[in-house]
C-alpha positions as CSV (number, residue, x, y, z in Angstrom):
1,X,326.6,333.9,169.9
2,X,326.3,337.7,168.8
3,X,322.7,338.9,168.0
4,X,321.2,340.0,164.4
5,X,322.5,343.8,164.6
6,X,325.3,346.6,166.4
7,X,322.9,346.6,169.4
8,X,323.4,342.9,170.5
9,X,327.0,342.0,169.9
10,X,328.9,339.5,171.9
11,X,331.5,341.9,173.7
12,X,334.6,340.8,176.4
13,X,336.5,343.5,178.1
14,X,339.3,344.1,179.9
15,X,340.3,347.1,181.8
16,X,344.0,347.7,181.8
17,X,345.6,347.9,185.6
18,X,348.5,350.3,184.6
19,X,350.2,352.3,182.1
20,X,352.3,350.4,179.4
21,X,352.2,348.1,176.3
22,X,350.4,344.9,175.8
23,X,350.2,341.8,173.5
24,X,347.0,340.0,172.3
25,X,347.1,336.6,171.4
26,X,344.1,334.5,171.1
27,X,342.3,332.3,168.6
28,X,338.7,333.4,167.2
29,X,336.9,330.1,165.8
30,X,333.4,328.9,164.2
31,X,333.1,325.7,163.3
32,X,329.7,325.3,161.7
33,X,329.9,325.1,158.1
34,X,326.1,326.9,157.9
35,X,325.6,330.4,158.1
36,X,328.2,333.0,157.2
37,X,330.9,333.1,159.8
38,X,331.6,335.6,162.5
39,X,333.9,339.1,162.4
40,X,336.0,339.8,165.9
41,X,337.3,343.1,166.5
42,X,340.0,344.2,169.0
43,X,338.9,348.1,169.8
44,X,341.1,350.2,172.6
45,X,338.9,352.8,174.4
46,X,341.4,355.4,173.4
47,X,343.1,354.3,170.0
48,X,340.2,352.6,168.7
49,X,340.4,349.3,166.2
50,X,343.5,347.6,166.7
51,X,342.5,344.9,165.0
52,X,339.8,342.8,162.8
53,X,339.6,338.8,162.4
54,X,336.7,337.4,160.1
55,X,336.5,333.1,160.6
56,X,333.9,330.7,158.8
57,X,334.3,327.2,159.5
58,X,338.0,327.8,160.5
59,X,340.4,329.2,163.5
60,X,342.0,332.7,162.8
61,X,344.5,333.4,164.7
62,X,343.7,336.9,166.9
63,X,347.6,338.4,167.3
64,X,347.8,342.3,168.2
65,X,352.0,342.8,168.4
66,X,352.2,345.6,170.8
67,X,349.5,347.9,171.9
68,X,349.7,351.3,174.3
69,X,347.8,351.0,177.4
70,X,346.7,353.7,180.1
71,X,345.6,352.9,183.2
72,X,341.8,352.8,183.3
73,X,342.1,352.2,179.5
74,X,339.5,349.0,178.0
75,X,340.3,346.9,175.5
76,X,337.0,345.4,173.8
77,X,336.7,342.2,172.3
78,X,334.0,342.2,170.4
79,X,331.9,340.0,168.2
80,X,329.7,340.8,165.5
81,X,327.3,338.2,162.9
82,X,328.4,339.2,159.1
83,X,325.4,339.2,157.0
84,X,323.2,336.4,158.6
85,X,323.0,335.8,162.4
86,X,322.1,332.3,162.0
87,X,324.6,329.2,163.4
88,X,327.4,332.0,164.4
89,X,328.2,329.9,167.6
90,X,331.8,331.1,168.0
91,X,334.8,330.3,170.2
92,X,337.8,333.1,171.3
93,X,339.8,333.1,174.1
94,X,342.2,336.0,173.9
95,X,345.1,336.4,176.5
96,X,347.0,339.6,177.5
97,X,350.4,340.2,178.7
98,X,351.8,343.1,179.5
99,X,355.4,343.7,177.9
100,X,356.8,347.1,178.9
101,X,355.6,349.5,181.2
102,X,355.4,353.1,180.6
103,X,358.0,354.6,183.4
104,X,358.1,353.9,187.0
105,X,358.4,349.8,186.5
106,X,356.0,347.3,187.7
107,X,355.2,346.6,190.9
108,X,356.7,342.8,191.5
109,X,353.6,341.6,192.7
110,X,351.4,342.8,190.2
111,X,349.8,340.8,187.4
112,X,351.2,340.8,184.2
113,X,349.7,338.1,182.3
114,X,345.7,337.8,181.8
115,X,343.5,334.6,180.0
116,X,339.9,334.8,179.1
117,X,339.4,331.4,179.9
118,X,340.6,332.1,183.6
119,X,340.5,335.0,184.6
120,X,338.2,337.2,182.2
121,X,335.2,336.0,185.0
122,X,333.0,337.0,187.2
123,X,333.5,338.4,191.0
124,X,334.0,335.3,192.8
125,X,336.2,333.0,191.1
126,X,338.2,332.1,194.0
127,X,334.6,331.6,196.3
128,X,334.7,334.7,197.8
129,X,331.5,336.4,196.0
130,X,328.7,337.3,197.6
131,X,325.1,336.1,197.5
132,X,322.3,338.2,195.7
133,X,319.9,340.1,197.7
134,X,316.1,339.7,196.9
135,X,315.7,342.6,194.7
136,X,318.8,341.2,192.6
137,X,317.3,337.9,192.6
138,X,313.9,339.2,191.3
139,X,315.7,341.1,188.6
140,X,317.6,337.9,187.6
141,X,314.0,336.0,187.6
142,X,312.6,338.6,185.3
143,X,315.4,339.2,182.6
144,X,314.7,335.5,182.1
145,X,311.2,335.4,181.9
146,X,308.8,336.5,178.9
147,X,306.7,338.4,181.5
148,X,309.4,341.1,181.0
149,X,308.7,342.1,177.7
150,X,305.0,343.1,179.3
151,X,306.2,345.0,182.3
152,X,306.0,349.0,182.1
């Protein structure tokens, strides 16, 4: 759910592993008739927009064709409220796969293929993550608290 202004956006991003060309495909959705829908936005770090979806009480399909890529290069997926912020509960699960590569080849054992759903997570997907340490554990305490807004 993206916040009331630019500042508190609903934002995915995924940092590209080599040089080459990608394709996005995905599905942006909001299915509550209320409010005013949502607007998704595909930005590369380097080339900027690459692509703009608006949905109210539908699916839009989220297709980029073919996009450059450098290594070290993000690509942001990025939700924004229109007008309202009010019921902009929305769904997108965008996947990338990498099509060409930009000289050199791809190394046989590298990834080529990335899903939101699985593997746009967290360290520690496959159990390996660590466990907080206290002062991590107190800072998770107090972004949740109110007593946050208080401390100087």
């Amino acid at each position: 759910h993206p916040g009331p202004n630019l500042m508190t956006v609903a934002i995915r991003r995924w940092t590209a592993p080599q040089n080459g060309f990608i394709e996005i495909n995905g599905t942006l959705g909001h299915a509550d008739k209320r409010g005013d829908g949502v607007l998704g936005v595909i930005a590369s770090s380097r080339l900027g927009e690459v692509g703009r979806y608006a949905a109210f009480n539908k699916q839009v399909p989220t297709k980029v064709a073919r996009v450059p890529v450098s290594r070290g290069e993000t690509i942001d997926f990025i939700t924004l409220c229109l007008r309202e912020p009010n019921f902009d509960a929305f769904t997108w699960s965008p996947s990338i796969k990498l099509v060409a590569t930009n000289g050199g080849g791809a190394d046989a054992s590298a990834q080529t293929q990335w899903s939101a759903k699985n593997d746009f997570v967290g360290p520690g997907k496959d159990g390996s993550s660590r466990s907080m340490v206290g002062w991590e554990k107190y800072a998770q305490v107090l972004l949740l608290t109110n007593e946050l807004t208080f401390f100087n």
